[in-house]
N, C-alpha and C positions, 0 to 999 in steps of 0.2 A: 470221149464221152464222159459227162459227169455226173453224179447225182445230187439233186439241192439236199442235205440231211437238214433236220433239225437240230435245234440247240437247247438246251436248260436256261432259263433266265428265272432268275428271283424277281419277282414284281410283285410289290401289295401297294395299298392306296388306302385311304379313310375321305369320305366323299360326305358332305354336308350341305344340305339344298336339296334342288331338284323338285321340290313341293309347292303348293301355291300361296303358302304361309310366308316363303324367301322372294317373294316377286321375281323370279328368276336370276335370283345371285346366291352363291354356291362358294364352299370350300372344298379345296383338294389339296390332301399330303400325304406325303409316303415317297416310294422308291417305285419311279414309273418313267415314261418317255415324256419330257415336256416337248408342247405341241411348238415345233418350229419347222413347219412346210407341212406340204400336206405326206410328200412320201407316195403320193399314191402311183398303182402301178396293175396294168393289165395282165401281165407276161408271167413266166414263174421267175424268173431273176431278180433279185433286186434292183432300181435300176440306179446309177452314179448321186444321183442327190440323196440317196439313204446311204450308198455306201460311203460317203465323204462327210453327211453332216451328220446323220440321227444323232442325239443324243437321249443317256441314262443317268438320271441323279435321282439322289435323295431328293425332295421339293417339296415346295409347298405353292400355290397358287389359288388367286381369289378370283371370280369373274362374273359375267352373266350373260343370260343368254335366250332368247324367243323365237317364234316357230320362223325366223328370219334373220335374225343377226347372233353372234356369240362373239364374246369379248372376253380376255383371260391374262394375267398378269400372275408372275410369280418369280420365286429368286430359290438358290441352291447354294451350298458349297462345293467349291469344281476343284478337283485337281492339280491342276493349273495355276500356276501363280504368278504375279506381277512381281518382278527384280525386285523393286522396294516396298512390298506390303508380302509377304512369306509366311507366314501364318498361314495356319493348315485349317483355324478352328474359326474360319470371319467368311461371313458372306460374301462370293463374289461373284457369282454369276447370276444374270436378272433376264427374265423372256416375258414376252407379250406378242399375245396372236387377236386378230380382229377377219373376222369373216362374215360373208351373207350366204345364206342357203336358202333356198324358198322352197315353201311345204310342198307336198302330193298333191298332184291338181289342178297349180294354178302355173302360169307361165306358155301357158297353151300345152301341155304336159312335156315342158322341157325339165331338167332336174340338174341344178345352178349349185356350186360349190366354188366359191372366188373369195381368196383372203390374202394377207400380208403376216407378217409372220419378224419378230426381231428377237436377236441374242444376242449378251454383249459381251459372249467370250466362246468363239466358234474352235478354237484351240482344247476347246473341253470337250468337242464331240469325239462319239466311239473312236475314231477313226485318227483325227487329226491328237489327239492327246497322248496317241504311241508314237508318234512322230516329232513330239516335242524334245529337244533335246536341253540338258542342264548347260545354260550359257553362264554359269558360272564354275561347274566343274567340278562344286562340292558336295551333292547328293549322294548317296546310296541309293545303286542301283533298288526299286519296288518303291523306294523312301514314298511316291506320292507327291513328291514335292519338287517337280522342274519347272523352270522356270523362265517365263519371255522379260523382253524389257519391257511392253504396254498390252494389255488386252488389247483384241481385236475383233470387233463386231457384226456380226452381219444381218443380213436380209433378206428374206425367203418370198416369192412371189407365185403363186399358183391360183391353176382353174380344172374343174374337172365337171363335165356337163355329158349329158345323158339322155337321148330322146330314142322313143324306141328302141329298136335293132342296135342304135348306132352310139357309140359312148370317145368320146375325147379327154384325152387330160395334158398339162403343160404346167411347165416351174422351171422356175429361175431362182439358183441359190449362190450367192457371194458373199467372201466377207466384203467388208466395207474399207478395210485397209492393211499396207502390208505388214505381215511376217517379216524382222529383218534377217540378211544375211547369216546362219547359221544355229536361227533358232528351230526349224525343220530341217531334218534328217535327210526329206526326203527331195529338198531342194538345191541340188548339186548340177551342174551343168556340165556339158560331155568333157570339158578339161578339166573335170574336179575341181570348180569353184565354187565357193556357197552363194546364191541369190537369193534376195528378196524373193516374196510369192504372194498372191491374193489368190488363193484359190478357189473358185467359184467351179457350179455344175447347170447342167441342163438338162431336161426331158421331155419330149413330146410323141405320146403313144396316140393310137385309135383303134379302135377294136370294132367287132364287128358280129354279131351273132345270126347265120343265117337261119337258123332252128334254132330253140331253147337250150338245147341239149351242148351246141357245139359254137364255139369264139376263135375266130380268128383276129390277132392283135398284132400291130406294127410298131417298133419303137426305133426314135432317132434323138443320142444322145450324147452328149461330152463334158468334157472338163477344160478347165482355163487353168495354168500354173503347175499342173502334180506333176510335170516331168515324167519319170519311168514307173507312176505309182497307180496313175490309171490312165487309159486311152484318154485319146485328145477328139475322136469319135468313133463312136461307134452304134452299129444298126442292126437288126436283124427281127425275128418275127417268130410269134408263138401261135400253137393250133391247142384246144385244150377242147377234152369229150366227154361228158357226163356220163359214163358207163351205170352207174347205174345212182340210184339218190343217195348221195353224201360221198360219192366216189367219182371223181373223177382224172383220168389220164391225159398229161401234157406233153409236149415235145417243144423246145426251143432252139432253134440255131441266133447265136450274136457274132456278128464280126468286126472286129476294134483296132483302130488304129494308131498306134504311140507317132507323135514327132516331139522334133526336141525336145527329147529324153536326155539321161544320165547314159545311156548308152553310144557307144559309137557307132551304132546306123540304125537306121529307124524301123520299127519292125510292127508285123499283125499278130492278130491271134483270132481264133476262129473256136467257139465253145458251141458244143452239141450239151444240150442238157434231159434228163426226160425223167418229169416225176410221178407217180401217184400218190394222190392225194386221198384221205378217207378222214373225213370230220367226224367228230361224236362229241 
């Protein structure tokens, strides 16, 4: 049995737009998540495509957007670095997200969320950027500054719709091409060799509210490449109960499966989680 705890996160943002004087084009910067997939999620867990790609930077980003379309473009300095451009202080990572939503109302009261989503250095997310390892060997452990031989970009693909009782979501996250051999840590093969990797994820929940009060939610989900760093699927399903307004109690079982791992035989795991939850 585990509990989900929270975390401290520093995020601010300066936001410009949003009025009818900018025809629906808008500035954004500061230190926030740029928008790459949508992330979204029924259950209390997070599910494999937040845990593999979310990313945190400083950024800045321009866009626009109507009671139907939003489009966003913007660039950060990552972490991460390209063998022959090493410099800590130069631009190098660029995102752009293009999505349709359609307002309250129309749709025969369906509620439509479908977008694409690019990054052109997935090696800078939370996740895969502690994984990077110095291929050249000269860093200072914290230094900030490891380093691959090429960026590596990827692609986010998601939908999430909403009618009545009944609510769907679905995403597809890859990079676009590989990691070589010993630039991830975490791609070692059960004879301790280092491989190439693309590591990509997937997710598809449904949920289901049969009173107001109370959601029952289904997920089925994996990962392509992470070897022993997360299952290769895994399923299980969340009940969550409104106990009272701004309160409510969840319980989750996941069950996930690792193959060809870094390990010498393939193994499960089985996570009980149960949170409450109180917003204010």
């Amino acid at each position: 049995m585990c509990m989900k705890t929270s975390r401290t996160i520093r995020l601010g943002t300066i936001f410009l737009g949003g009025i009818e004087e900018t025809y629906g084009f808008y500035l954004l910067a500061g230190k926030y998540y740029p928008h790459f997939g949508e992330l979204n999620t029924f259950l209390v867990s997070d599910p494999l495509t937040l845990e593999m790609f979310e990313i945190r930077e400083s950024a800045a980003q321009v866009g626009w957007e109507n009671d139907w379309f939003s489009i966003g473009a913007g660039a950060f300095n990552g972490d991460v670095q390209e063998d022959f451009h090493r410099e800590n202080n130069r631009i190098n990572g660029f995102f752009a997200d293009v999505n349709m939503h359609n307002p309250e109302g129309t749709l025969g009261g369906v509620s439509l969320l479908m977008g694409l989503s690019y990054l052109s250095s997935v090696a800078d997310s939370d996740t895969l950027e502690g994984q990077v390892n110095d291929i050249n060997g000269d860093d200072l452990p914290g230094s900030g500054t490891n380093d691959i031989s090429d960026y590596v970009d990827g692609v986010a693909a998601y939908l999430v719709a909403e009618y009545g009782q009944f609510s769907f979501g679905a995403e597809y996250i890859t990079a676009l091409d590989d990691f070589r051999a010993g630039e991830m840590a975490y791609s070692v093969d059960r004879l301790g060799v280092a491989r190439d990797t693309r590591p990509a994820a997937w997710n598809f929940e449904f949920a289901y509210r049969p009173i107001d009060s109370v959601q029952l939610a289904i997920r089925y989900e994996g990962s392509d490449e992470m070897y022993d760093l997360f299952p290769e699927d895994q399923y299980g399903f969340a009940v969550s109960w409104e106990l009272f307004k701004y309160t409510t109690l969840s319980g989750e079982y996941l069950h996930g499966e690792y193959e060809d791992n870094a390990t010498t035989v393939d193994r499960d795991q089985d996570i009980f989680t149960m949170q409450l939850a109180i917003e204010f």
